[in-house]
C-alpha positions, 0 to 999 in steps of 0.5 A: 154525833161523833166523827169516825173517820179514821177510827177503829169500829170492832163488830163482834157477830157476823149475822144479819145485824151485824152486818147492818152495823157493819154497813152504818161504818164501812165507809167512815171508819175501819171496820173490823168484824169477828164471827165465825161466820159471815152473812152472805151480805158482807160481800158486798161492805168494805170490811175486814172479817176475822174468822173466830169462835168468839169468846167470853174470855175477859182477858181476851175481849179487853186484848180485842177491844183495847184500841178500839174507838167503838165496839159493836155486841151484835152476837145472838147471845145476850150473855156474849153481848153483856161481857163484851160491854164489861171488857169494854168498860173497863177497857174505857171503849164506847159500846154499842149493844144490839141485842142485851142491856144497853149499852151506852152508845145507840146508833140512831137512823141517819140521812145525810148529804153534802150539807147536812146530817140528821139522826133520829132515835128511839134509844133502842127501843124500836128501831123500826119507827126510827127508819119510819122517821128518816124515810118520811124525811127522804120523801118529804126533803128529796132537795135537802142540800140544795136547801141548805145551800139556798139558806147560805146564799140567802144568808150572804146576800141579806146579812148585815145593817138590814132590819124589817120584813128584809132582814136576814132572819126575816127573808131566811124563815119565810122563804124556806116555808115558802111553797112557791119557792119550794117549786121553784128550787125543784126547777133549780138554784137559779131558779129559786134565788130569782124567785126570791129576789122578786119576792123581797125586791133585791 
């Protein structure tokens, strides 16, 4: 996982993937885009679209690439996309590749909150199964932050000398399999901490 707050993202392919990435970025990193043309979905990313005809040029892809943190080969030709990953070799920039030979960056499918991230990946090889994964976890832990944030009060209110069924590791792994206090979480954190300090007597 690598934070791209502040750092340069360079699509090449304006299309529907593109646009894709282009999304997965717009509100962490500057994003720019070069295509000739662009995906009507794009209206609505917070990016900057440069309007080119794309080129195989070396010398021109390393000049494009040269300060980027990541570039995106996200154009329909294969053979595009492999030079854009040989420019930004030997320019020392992460590629990612969507269509062609990998590249040696893949962009998992992410869900994240306040407290937490996941990512899941199939390495590239289908996607599909990936976003499978991230939508059953959605479903299955729609309170995934107030969960995290119960495991750090757990984690104030029990940490210390105490050893036995009232330890901190103890209280923390058994609480949160807990269906019980799982419903009690959905009701509120308030709820859930009382819960919890009838069951382990506080």
């Amino acid at each position: 996982m690598v934070d791209f707050t502040g750092k340069k993202v360079i699509i090449f392919g304006g299309g529907v993937v593109g646009a894709r990435k282009a999304r997965y970025f717009a509100n962490e990193a500057e994003v720019v885009v070069y295509s000739r043309s662009f995906h009507p979905e794009f209206r609505e990313i917070p990016v900057r679209m440069e309007t080119c005809n794309l080129t195989g040029d070396e010398d021109i892809l390393r000049t494009m690439v040269s300060d980027a943190s990541l570039a995106i080969a996200a154009t329909s030709d294969p053979r595009l996309n492999e030079q854009i990953k040989s420019a930004c070799t030997l320019e020392h920039v992460w590629c990612n590749v969507a269509a062609g030979k990998k590249g040696d960056v893949v962009l998992p499918a992410k869900i994240s909150g306040t407290r937490y991230v996941i990512a899941v990946s199939t390495t590239g090889s289908v996607p599909a199964v990936s976003r499978l994964i991230r939508e059953e976890l959605e479903d299955s832990f729609p309170d995934l932050d107030d969960l995290v944030l119960l495991g750090e009060w757990i984690r104030d209110t029990y940490r210390g000398e105490r050893t036995g069924p009232d330890s901190y590791e103890k209280v923390l792994y058994t609480a949160l399999r807990d269906p019980d206090m799982r419903k009690a979480l959905a009701s509120g954190m308030k709820d859930a901490r009382e819960y919890i300090q009838r069951k382990f007597a506080i």
